[in-house]
HTML snippet that shows the backbone in 3Dmol.js (N, CA, C, O; Angstrom):
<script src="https://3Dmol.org/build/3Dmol-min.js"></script>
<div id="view" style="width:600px;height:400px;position:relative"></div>
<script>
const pdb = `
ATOM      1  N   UNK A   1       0.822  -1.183   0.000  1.00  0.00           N
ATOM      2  CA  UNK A   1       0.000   0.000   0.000  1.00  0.00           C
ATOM      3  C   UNK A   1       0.873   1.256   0.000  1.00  0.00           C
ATOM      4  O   UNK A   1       0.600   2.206  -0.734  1.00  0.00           O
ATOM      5  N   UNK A   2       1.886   1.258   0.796  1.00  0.00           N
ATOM      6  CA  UNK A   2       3.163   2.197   0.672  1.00  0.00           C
ATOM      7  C   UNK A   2       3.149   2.625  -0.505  1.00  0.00           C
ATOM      8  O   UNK A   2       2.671   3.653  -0.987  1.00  0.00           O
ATOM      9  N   UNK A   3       3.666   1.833  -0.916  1.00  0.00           N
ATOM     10  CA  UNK A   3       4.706   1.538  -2.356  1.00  0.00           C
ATOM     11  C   UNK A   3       3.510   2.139  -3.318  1.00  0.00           C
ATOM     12  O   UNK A   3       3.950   2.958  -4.125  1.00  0.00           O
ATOM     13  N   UNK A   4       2.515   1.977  -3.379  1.00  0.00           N
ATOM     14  CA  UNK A   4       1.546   2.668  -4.512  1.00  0.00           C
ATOM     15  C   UNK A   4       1.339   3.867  -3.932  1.00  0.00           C
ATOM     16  O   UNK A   4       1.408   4.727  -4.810  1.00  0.00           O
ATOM     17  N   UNK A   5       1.071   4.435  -2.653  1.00  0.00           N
ATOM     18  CA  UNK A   5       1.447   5.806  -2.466  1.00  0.00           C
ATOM     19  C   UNK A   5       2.261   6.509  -2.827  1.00  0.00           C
ATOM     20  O   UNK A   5       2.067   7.592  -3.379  1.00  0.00           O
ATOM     21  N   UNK A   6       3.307   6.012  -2.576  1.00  0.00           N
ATOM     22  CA  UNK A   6       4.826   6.949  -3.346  1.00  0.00           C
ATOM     23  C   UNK A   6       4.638   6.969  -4.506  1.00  0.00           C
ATOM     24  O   UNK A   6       4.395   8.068  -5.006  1.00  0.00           O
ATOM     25  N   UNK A   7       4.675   5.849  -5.316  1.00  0.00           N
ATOM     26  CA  UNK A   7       4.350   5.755  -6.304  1.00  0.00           C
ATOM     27  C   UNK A   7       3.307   6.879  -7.684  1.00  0.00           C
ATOM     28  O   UNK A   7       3.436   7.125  -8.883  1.00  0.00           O
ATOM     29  N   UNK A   8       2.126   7.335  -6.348  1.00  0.00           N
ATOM     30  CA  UNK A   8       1.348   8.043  -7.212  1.00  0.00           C
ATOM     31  C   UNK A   8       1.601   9.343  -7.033  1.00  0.00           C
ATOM     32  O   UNK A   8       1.096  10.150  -7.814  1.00  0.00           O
ATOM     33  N   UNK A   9       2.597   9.866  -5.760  1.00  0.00           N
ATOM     34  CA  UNK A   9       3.415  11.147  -5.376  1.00  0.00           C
ATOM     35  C   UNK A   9       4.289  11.502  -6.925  1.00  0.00           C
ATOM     36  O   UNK A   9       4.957  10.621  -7.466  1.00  0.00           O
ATOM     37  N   UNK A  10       4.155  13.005  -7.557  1.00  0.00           N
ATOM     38  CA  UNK A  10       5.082  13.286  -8.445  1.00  0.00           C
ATOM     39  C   UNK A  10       6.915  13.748  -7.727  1.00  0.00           C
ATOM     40  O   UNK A  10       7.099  14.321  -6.653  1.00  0.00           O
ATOM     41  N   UNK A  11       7.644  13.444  -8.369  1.00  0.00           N
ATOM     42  CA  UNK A  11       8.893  13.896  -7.298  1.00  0.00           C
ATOM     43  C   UNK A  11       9.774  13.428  -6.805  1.00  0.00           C
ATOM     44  O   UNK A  11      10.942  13.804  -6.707  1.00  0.00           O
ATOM     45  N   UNK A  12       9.002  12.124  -6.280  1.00  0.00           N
ATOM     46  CA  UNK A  12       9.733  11.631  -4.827  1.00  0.00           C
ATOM     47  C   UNK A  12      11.110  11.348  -4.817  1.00  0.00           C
ATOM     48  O   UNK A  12      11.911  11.371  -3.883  1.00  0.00           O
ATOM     49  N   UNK A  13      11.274  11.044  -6.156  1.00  0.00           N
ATOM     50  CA  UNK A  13      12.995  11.077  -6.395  1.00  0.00           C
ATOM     51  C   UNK A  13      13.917  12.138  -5.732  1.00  0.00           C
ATOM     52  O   UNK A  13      14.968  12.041  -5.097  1.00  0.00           O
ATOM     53  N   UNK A  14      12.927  13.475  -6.214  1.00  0.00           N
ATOM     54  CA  UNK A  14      13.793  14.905  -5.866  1.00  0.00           C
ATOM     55  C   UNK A  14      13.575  15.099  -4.659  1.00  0.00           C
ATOM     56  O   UNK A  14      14.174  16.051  -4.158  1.00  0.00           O
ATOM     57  N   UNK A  15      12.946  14.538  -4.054  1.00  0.00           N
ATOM     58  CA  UNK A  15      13.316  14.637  -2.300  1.00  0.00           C
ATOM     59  C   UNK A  15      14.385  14.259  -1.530  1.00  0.00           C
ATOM     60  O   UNK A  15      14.823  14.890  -0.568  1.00  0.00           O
ATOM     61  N   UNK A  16      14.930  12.900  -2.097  1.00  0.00           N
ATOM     62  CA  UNK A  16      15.868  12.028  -1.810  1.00  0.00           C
ATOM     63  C   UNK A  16      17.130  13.167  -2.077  1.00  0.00           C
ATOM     64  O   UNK A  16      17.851  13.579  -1.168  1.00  0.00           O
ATOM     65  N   UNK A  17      17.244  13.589  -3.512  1.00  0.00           N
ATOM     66  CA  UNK A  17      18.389  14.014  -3.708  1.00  0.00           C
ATOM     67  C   UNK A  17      18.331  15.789  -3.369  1.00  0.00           C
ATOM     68  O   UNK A  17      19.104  16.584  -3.904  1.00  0.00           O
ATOM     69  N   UNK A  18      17.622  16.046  -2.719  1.00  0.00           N
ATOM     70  CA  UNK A  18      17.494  17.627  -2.448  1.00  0.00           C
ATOM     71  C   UNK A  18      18.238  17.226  -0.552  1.00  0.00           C
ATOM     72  O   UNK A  18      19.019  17.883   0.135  1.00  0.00           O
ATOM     73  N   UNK A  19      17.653  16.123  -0.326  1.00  0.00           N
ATOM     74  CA  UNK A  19      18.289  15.690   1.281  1.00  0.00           C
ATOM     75  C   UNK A  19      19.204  15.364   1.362  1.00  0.00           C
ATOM     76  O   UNK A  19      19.591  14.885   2.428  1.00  0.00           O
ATOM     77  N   UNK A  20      19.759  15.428   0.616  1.00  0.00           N
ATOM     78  CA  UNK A  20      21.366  15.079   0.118  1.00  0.00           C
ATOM     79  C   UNK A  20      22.294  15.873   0.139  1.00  0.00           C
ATOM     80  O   UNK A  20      23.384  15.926   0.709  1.00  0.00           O
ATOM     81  N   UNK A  21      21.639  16.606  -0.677  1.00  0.00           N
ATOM     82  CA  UNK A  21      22.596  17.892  -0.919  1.00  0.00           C
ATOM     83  C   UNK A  21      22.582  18.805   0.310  1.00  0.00           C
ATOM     84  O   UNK A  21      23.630  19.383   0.599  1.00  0.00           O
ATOM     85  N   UNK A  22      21.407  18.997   1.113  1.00  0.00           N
ATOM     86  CA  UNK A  22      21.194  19.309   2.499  1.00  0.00           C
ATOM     87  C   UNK A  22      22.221  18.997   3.376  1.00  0.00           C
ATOM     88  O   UNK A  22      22.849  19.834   4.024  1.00  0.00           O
ATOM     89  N   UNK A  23      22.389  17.837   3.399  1.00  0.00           N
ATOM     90  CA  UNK A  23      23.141  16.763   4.428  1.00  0.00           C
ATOM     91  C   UNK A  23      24.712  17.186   4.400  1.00  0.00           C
ATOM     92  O   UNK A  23      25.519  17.274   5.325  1.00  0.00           O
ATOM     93  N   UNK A  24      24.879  17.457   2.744  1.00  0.00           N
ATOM     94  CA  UNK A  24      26.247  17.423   2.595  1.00  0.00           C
ATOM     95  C   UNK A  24      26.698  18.869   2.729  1.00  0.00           C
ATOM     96  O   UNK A  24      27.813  18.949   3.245  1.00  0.00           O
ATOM     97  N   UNK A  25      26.119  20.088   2.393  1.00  0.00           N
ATOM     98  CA  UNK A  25      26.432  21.381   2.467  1.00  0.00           C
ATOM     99  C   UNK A  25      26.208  21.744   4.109  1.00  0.00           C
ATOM    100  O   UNK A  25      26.846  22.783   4.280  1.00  0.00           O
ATOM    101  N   UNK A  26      25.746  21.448   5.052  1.00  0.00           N
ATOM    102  CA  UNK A  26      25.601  21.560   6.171  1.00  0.00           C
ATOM    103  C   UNK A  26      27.041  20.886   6.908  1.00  0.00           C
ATOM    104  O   UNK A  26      27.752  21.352   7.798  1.00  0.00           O
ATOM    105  N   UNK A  27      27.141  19.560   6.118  1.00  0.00           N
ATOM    106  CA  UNK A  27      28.563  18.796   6.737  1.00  0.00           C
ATOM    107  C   UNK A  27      29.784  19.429   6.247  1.00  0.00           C
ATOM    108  O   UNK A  27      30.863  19.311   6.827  1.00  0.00           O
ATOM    109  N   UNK A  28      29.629  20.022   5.302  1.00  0.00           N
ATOM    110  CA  UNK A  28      30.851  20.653   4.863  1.00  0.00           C
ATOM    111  C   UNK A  28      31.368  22.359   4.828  1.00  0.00           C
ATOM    112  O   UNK A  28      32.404  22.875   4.409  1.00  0.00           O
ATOM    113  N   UNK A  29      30.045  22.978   5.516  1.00  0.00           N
ATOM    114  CA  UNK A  29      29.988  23.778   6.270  1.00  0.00           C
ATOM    115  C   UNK A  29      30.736  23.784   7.488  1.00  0.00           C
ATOM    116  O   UNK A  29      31.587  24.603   7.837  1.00  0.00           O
ATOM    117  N   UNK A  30      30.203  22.493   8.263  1.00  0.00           N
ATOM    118  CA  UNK A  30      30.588  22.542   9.408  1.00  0.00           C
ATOM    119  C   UNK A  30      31.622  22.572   9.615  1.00  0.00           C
ATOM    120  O   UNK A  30      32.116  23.209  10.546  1.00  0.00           O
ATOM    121  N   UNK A  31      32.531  21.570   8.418  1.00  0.00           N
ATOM    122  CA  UNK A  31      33.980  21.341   8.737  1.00  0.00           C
ATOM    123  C   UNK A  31      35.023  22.749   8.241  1.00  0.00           C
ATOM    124  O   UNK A  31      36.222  22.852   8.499  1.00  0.00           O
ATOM    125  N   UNK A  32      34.283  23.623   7.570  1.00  0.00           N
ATOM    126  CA  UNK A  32      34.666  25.011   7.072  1.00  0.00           C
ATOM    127  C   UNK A  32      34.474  25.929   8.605  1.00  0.00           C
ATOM    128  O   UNK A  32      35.300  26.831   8.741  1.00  0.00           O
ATOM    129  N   UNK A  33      33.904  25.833   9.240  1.00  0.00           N
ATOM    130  CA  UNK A  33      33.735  26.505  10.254  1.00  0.00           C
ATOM    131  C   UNK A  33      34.558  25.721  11.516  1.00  0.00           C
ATOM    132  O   UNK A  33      34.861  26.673  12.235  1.00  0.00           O
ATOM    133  N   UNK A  34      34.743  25.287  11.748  1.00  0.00           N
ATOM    134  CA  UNK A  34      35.828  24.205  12.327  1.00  0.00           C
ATOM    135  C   UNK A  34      37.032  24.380  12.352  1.00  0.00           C
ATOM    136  O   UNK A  34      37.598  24.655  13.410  1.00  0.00           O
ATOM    137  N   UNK A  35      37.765  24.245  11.052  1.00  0.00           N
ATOM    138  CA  UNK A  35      39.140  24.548  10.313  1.00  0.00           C
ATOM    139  C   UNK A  35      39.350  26.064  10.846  1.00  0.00           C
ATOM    140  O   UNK A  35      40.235  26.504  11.580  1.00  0.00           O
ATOM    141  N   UNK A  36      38.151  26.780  10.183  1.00  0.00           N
ATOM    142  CA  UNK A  36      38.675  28.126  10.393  1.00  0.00           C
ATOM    143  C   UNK A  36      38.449  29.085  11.669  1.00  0.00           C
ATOM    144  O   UNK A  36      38.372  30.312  11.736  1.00  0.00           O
ATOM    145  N   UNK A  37      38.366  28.022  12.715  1.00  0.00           N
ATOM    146  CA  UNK A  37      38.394  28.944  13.994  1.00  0.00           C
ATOM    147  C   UNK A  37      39.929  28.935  14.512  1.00  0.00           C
ATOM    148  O   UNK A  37      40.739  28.062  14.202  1.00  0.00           O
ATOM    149  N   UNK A  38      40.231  30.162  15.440  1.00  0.00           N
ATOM    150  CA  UNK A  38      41.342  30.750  15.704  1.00  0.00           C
ATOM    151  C   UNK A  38      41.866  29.240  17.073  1.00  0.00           C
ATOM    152  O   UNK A  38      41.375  28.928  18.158  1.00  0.00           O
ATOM    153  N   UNK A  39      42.941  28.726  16.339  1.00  0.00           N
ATOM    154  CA  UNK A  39      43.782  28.270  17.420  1.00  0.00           C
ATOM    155  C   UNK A  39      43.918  28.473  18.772  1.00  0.00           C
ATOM    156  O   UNK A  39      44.415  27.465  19.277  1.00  0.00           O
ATOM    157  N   UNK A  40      43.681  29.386  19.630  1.00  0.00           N
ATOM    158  CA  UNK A  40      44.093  30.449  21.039  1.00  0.00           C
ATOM    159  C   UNK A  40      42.048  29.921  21.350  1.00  0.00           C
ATOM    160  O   UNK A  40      41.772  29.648  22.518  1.00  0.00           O
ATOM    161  N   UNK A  41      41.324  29.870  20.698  1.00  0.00           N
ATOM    162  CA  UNK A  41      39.855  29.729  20.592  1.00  0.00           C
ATOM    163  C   UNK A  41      39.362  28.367  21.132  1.00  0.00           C
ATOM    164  O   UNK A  41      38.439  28.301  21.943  1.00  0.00           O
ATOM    165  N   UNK A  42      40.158  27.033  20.544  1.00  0.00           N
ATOM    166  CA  UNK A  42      40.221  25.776  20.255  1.00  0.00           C
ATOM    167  C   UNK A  42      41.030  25.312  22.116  1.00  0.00           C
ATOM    168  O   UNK A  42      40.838  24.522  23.041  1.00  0.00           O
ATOM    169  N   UNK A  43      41.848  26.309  21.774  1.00  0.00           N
ATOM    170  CA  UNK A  43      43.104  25.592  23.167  1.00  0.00           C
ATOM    171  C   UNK A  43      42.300  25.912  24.315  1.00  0.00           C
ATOM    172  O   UNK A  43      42.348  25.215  25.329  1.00  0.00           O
ATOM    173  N   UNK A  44      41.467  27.057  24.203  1.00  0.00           N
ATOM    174  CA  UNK A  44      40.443  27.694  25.693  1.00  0.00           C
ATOM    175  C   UNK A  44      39.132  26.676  25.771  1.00  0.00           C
ATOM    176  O   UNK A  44      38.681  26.102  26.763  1.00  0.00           O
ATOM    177  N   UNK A  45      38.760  26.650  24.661  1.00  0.00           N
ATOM    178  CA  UNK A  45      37.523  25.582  24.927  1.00  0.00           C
ATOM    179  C   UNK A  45      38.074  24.270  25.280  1.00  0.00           C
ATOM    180  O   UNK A  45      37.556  23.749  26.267  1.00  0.00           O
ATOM    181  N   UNK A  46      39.209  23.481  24.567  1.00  0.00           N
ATOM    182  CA  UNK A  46      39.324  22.039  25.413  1.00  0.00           C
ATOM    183  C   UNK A  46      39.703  21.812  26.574  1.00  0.00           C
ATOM    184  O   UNK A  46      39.656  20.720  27.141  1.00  0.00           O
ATOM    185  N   UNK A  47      40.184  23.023  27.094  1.00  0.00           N
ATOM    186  CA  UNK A  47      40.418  22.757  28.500  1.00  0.00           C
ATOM    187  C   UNK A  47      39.182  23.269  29.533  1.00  0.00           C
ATOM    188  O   UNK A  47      39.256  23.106  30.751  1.00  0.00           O
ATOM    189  N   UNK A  48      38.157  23.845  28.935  1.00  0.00           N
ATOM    190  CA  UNK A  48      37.028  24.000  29.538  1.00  0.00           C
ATOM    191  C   UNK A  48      36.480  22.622  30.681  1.00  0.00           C
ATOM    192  O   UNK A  48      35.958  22.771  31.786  1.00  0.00           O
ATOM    193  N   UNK A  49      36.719  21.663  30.166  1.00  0.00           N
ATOM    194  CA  UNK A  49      35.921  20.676  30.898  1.00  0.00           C
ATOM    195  C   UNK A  49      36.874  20.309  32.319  1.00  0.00           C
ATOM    196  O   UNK A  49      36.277  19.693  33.202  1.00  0.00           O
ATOM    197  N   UNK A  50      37.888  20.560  32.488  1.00  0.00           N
ATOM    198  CA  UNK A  50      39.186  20.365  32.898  1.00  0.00           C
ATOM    199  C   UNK A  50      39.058  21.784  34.355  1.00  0.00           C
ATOM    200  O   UNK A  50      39.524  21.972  35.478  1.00  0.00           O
ATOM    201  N   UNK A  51      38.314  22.333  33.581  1.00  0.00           N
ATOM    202  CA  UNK A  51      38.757  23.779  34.775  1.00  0.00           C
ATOM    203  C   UNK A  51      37.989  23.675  36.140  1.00  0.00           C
ATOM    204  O   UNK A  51      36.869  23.209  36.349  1.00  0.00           O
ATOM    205  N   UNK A  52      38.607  24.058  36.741  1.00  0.00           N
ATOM    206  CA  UNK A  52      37.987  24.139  38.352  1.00  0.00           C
ATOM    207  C   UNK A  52      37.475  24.963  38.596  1.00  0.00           C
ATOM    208  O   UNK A  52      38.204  25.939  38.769  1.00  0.00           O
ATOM    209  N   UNK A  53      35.559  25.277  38.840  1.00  0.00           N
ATOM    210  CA  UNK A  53      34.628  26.525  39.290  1.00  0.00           C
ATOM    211  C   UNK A  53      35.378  27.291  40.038  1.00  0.00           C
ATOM    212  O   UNK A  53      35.797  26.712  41.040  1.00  0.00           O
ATOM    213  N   UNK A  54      35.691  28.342  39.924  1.00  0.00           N
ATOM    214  CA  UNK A  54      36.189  29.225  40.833  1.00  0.00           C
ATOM    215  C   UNK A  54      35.441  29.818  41.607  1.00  0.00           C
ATOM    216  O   UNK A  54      35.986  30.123  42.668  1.00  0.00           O
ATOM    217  N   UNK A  55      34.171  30.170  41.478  1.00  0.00           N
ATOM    218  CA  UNK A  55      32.854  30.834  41.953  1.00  0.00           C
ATOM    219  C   UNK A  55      32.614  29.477  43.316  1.00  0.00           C
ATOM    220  O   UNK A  55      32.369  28.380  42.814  1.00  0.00           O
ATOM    221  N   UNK A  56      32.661  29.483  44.798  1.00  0.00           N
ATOM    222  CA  UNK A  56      32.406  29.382  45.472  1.00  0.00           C
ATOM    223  C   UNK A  56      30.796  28.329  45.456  1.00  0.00           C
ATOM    224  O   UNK A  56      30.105  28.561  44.464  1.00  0.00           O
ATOM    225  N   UNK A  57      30.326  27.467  46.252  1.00  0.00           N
ATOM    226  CA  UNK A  57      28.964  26.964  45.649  1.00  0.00           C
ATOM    227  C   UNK A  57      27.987  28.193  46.471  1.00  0.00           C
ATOM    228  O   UNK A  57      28.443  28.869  47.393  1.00  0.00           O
ATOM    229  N   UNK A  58      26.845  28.304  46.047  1.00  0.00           N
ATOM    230  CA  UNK A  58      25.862  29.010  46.789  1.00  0.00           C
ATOM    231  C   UNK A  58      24.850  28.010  47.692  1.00  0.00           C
ATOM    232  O   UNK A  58      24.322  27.044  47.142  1.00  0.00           O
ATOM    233  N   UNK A  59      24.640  28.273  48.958  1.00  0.00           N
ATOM    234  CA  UNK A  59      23.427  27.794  49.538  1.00  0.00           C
ATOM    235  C   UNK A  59      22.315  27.064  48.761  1.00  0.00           C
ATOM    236  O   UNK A  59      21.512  27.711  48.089  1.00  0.00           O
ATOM    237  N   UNK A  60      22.271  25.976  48.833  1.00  0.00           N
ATOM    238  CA  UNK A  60      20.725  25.314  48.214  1.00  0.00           C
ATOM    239  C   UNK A  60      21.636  24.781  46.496  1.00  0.00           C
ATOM    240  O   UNK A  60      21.105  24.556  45.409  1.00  0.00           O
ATOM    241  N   UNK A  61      22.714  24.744  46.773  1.00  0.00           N
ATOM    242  CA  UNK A  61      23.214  24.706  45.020  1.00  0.00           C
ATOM    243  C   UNK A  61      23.192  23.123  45.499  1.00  0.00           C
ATOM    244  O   UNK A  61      23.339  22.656  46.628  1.00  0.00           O
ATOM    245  N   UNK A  62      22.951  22.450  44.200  1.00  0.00           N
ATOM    246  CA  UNK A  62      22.372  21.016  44.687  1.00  0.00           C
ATOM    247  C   UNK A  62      23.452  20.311  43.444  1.00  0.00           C
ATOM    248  O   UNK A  62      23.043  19.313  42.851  1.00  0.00           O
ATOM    249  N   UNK A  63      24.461  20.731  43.192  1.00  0.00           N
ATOM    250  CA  UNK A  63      25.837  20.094  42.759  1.00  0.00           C
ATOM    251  C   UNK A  63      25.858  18.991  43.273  1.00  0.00           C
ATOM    252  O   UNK A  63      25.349  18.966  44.393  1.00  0.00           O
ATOM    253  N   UNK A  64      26.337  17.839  42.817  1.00  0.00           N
ATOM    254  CA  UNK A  64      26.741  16.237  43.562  1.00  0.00           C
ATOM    255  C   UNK A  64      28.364  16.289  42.854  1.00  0.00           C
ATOM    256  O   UNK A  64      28.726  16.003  41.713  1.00  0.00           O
ATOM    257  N   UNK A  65      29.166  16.791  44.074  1.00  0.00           N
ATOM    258  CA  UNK A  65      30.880  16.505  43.926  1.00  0.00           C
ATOM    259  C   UNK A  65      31.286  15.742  44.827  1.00  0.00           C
ATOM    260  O   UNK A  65      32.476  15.428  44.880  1.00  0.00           O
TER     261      UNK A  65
END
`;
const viewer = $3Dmol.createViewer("view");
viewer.addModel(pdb, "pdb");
viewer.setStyle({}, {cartoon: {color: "spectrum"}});
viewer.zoomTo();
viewer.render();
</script>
């Protein structure tokens, strides 16, 4: 029953390949935006996860350390 639905859809081909091209200009975007961030940018964010809160906890702060 599918299959004769699509079937009677005009197109459906150009959906496939319009999601494609989607898929791939978004991925190759990304890796353009990636490449071209500043080094000094890259070295501050990976050590983000690494850094120690300096800000004190507040009352009622419900942190599990």
């Amino acid at each position: 029953m599918i299959k004769n639905v699509l079937s009677d859809l005009g197109g459906v081909g150009l959906y496939g390949v319009i999601s494609i091209c989607i898929f791939f200009a978004f991925f190759t975007g990304a890796l353009i935006w990636t490449f071209a961030q500043r080094k000094s940018l890259m070295n501050t964010m990976e050590l983000l996860p690494l850094a120690d809160d300096e800000t004190p906890a507040q009352e009622g702060d419900s942190r599990h350390e």
